[in-house]
C-alpha positions in Angstrom: 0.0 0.0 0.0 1.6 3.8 -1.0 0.1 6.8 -0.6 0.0 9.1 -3.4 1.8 12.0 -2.1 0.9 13.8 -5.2 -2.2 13.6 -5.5 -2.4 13.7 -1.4 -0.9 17.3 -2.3 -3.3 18.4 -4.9 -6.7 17.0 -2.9 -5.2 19.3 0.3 -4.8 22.6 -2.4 -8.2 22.0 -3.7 -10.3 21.5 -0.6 -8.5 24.3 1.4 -9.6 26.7 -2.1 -12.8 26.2 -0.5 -13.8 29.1 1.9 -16.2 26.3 3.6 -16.7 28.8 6.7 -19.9 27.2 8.5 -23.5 28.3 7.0 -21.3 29.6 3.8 -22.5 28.5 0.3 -19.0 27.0 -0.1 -19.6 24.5 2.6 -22.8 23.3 0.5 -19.8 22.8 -2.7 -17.1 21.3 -0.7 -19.3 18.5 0.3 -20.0 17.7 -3.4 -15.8 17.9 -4.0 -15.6 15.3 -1.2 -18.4 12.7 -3.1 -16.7 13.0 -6.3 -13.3 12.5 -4.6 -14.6 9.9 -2.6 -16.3 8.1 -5.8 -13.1 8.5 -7.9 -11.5 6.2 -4.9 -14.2 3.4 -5.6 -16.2 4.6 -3.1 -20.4 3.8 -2.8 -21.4 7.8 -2.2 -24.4 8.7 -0.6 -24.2 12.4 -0.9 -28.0 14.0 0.6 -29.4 17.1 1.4 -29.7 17.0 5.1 -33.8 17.8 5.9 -32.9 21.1 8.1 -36.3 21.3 10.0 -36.8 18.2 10.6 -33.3 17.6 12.3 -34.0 20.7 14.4 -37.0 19.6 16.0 -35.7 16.2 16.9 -35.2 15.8 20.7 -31.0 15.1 20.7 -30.2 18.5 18.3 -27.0 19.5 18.8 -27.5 22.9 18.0 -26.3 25.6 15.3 -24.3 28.9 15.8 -24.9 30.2 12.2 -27.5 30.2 9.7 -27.8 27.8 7.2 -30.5 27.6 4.3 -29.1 24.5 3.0 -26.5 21.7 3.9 -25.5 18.7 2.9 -24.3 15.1 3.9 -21.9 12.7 2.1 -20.6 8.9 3.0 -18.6 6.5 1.1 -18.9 3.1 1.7 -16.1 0.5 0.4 -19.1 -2.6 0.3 -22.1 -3.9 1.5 -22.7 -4.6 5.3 -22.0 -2.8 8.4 -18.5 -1.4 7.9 -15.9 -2.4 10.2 -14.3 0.9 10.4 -15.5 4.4 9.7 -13.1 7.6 9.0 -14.9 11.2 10.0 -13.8 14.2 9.1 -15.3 18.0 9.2 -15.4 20.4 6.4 -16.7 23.5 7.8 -13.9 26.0 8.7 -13.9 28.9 11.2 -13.4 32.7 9.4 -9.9 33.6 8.3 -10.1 36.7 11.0 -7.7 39.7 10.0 -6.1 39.3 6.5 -3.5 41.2 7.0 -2.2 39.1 9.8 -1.2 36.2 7.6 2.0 36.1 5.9 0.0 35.6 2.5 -2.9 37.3 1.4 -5.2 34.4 0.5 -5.7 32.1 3.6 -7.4 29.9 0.8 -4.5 28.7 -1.0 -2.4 26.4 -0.2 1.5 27.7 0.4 4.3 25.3 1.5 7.0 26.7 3.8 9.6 24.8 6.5 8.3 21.6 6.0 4.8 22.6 6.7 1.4 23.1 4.7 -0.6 26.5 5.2 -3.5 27.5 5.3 -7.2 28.2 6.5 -8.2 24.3 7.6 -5.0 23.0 7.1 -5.2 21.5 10.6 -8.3 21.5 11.7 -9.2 19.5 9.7 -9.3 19.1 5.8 -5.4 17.3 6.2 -7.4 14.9 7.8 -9.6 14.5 5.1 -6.8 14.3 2.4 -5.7 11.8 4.7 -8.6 10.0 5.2 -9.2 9.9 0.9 -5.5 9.0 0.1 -5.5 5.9 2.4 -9.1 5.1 0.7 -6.7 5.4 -2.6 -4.3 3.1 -1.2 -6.4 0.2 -0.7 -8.6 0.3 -4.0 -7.7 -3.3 -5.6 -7.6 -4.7 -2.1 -10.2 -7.7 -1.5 -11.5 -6.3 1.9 -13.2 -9.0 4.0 -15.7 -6.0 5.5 -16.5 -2.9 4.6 -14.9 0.7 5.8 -16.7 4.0 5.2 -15.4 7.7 5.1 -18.2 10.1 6.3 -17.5 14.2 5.1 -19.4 16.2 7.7 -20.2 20.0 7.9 -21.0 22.4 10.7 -18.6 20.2 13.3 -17.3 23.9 14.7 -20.7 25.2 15.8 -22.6 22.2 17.4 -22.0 18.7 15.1 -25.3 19.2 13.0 -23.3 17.1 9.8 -22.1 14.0 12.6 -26.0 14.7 13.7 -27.7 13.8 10.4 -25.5 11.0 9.1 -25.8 9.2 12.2 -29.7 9.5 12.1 -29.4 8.7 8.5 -28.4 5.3 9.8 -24.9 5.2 8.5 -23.0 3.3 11.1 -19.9 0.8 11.7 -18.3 -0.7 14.5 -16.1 1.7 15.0 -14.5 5.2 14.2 -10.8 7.2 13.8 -12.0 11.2 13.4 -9.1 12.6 11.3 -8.6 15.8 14.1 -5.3 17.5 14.9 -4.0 14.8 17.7 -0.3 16.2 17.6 0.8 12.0 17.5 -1.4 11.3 20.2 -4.6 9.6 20.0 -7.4 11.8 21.7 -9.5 8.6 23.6 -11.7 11.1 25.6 -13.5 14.5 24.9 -14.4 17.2 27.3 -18.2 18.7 26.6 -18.9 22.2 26.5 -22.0 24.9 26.4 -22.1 28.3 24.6 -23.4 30.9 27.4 -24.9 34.5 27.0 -25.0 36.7 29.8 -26.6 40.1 29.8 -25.2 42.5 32.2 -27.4 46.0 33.3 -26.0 49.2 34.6 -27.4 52.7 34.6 -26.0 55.1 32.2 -24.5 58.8 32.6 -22.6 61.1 31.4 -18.5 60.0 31.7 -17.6 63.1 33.9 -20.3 62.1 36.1 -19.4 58.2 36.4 -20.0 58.1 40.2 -23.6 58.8 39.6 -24.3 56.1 37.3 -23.5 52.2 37.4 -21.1 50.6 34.8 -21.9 47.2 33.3 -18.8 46.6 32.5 -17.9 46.9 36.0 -20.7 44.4 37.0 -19.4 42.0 35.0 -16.2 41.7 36.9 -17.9 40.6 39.5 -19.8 38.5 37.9 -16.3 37.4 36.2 -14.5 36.6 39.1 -16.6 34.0 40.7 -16.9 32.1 37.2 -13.1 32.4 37.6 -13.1 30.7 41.5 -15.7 28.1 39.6 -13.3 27.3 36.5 -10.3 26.8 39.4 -12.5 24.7 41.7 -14.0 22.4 38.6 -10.3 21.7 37.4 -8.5 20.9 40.7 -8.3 17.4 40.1 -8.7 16.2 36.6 -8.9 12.8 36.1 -6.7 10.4 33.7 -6.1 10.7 30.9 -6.9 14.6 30.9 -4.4 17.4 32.0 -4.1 20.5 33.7 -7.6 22.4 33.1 -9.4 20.2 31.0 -12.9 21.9 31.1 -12.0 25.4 31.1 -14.4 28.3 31.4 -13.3 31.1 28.3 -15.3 34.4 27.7 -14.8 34.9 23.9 -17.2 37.9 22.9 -17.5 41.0 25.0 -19.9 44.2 23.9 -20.6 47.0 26.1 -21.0 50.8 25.6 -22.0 52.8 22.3 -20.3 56.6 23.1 -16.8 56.6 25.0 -18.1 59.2 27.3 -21.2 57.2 28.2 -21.0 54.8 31.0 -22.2 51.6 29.7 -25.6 50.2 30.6 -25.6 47.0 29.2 -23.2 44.4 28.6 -23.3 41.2 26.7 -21.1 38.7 27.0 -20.3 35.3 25.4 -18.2 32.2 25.8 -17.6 28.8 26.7 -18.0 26.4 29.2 -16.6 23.2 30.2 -18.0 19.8 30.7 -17.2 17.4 32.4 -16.9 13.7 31.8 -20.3 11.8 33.4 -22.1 15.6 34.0 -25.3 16.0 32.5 -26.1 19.9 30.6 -28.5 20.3 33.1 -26.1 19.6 36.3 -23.3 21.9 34.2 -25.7 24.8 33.7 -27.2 24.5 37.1 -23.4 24.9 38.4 -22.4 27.6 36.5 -26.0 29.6 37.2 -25.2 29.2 41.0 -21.8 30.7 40.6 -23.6 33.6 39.7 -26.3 33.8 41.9 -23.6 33.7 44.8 -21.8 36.5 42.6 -25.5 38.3 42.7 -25.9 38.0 46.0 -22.4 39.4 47.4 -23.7 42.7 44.9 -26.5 45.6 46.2 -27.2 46.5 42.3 -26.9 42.8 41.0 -29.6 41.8 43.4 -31.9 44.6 42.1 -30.8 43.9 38.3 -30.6 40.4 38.0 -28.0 39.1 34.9 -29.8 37.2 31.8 -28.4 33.9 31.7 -29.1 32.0 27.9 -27.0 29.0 26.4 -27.2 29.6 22.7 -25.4 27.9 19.7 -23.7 24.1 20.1 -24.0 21.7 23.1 -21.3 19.6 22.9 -21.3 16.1 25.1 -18.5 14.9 27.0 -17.4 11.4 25.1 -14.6 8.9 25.6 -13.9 5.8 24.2 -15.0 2.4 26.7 -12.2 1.3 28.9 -10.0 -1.2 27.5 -11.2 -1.0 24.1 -9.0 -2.9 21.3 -9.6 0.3 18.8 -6.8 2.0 20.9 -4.3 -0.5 20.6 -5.1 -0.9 16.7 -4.6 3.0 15.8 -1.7 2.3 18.1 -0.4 -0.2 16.1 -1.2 0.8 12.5 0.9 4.6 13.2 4.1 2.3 14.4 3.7 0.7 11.2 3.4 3.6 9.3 6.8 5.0 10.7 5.2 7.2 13.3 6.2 7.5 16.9 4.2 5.1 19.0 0.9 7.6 20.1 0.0 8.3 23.7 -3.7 7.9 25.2 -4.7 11.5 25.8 -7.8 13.3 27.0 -9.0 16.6 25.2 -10.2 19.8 26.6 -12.4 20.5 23.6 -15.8 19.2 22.4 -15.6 17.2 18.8 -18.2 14.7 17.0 -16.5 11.8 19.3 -19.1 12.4 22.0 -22.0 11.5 19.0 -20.5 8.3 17.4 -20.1 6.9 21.5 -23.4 8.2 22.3 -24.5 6.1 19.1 -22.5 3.2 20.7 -19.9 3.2 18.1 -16.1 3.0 20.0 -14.1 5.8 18.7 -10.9 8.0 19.2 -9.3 11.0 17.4 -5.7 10.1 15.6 -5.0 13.1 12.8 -2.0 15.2 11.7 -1.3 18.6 13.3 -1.9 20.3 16.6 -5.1 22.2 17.9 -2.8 24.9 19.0 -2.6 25.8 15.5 -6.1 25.9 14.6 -8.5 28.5 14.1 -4.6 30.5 14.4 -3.5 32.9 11.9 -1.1 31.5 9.5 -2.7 27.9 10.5 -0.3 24.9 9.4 -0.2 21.1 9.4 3.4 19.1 9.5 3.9 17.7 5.6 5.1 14.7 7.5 2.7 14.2 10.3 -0.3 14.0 6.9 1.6 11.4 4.6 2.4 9.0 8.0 -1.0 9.9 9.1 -2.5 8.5 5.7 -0.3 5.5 5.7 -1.4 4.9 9.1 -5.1 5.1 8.0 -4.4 2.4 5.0 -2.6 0.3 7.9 -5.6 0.7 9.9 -8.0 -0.7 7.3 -6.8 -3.9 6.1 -6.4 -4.3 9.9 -9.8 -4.2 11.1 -11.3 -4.8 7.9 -8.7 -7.9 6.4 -7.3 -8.8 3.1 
């Protein structure tokens, strides 16, 4: 089995071309790239249009933090039966942020520099997905005793709406690799996390006279600072195989104020919390809401002006992969082959589509080339290496579980 570096290469330059930014028309064309790429590797595609208002009524929706009008679903499957193996891999990207900040103009193509691939998804995650398609390559010819199927998913970054409606399609397998930036580890168990919204009063006035109004922004530190006490107390012991603050608590999105000499009377504020591994949403949310009624309480005006508390946008599940499953070992195995360093069982602090193919009861772990630092980053790379022996540790992985 050899991967096709080449047309490895060419696959990465022409899915990263796509600006597939979640709720974008270009993550509606991507998906149709990925079925004729994944028909082209002898692939049987199902590529559907994913019934929007029907998946957002049903009772496990994992939410959405853009608009979408239209989306779209797409699964190659090497043979009939329930495949042995399944690759996943997200197409959506996050925005490029400030253009100016990258070293090259267009985020969007493809440059090679110190080893390394650039550029908007190159980590997280469409290297993966070149990944995932060249070891599909690799085996075409091969006389596969079961099946294997790649699944192409969008919207992963807000929520897991793609994961969501192939699942519920009834595409399944016994179990599942997702192609995410592992940096050589394997990622056996996921963190969860919530999207909250709080709304913060004051009482405006003019600037000169700040004494005799009440600053939200300054309400919100207080607010902030017991959320910070909650974070610390939540991630004083983590448990294996997760390290220092696993489930952290991150305000992303601050607005407050529309004049710079008008003390603020509202602020809004959105971010992210943690979950922990066996804690329900409602047991999360009800922690995090009593943070901030003890934060209300210590507070004369916050007691008379209560904060809004809302958790818009993705829920994302804690996952992990069942204790003393083979599928560790396996991925294990197949990288050694491949000529990577042997991988390390590691927990994640982040939420990913793991926690819906274990909630499915489908055993699964993340093993993919690059590191999270560097995604969503500015000039956001992926190790040339790290994708080719990724790959050829995929193509390993297959004939493995699936036999020749």
């Amino acid at each position: 089995m050899k991967i096709d570096v080449a047309a490895l290469e060419n696959d990465l330059r022409e899915i990263i071309a796509y600006p597939s930014v979640g709720g974008s028309d270009a993550e509606v064309d991507v998906q149709s790239w990925c079925a004729d790429k994944l028909d082209e590797a002898g692939l049987e595609v199902d590529h559907w249009q994913l019934d929007l208002n029907a998946l957002r009524t049903a009772d496990d929706y994992p939410g959405e933090e853009v608009e979408r009008l239209e989306a779209w679903g797409v699964v190659g499957v090497s043979g009939p039966d329930t495949p042995a193996l399944i690759f996943n891999g997200h197409v959506d990207v996050v925005p490029p942020g400030d253009l100016a900040s990258w070293a090259d103009a267009d985020p969007y193509a493809v440059r090679e520099r110190d080893g390394k691939w650039f550029g908007r998804g190159a980590c997280d995650m469409k290297a993966g997905v070149a990944a995932m398609i060249a070891a599909a390559r690799a085996v075409r010819g091969l006389e596969l005793m079961r099946p294997f199927a790649i699944h192409t998913v969008i919207g992963e970054e807000d929520g897991g709406l793609g994961t969501f409606a192939t699942l519920h399609r009834g595409h399944t397998g016994d179990a599942c690799v997702i192609a995410e930036p592992t940096n050589r580890d394997i990622v056996s168990a996921n963190a969860g996390a919530l999207t909250f919204r709080l709304q913060v009063r004051g009482s405006a006035t003019h600037g000169s006279m700040r004494n005799t109004g009440v600053s939200a922004i300054e309400k919100f530190q207080v607010l902030h600072d017991e959320l910070r006490k909650l974070e610390d107390s939540r991630n004083a012991k983590p448990p294996e195989p997760f390290g220092p603050t696993p489930w952290p608590l991150s305000v992303g999105i601050i607005r407050a104020g529309d004049w710079a000499s008008t003390v603020p009377d509202l602020l809004v504020a959105e971010g992210r919390f943690g979950v922990m591994p066996g804690e329900s949403f409602v047991a999360a949310k009800a922690a995090f809401a009593e943070a901030l009624f003890r934060a209300t309480m210590s507070d004369h005006w916050l007691r008379e002006n209560l904060p809004e508390l809302t958790w818009p946008g993705g829920h994302f599940a804690p996952g992990r992969l069942p204790e003393g499953h083979e599928l560790l070992g396996e991925v294990a195995d197949a990288a050694a082959v491949a000529g990577a360093p042997i991988p390390q069982a590691v927990g994640a602090p982040y939420g990913s589509d793991l926690r819906q193919y274990a909630a499915a009861g489908i055993p699964t772990v993340q093993y993919g080339p690059g590191d999270v630092r560097h995604a969503h980053s500015v000039d956001e790379h992926v190790p040339i290496d790290e994708v080719i022996a990724c790959a050829q540790a995929y193509a390993h992985l297959i004939v493995a579980r699936c036999g020749s």
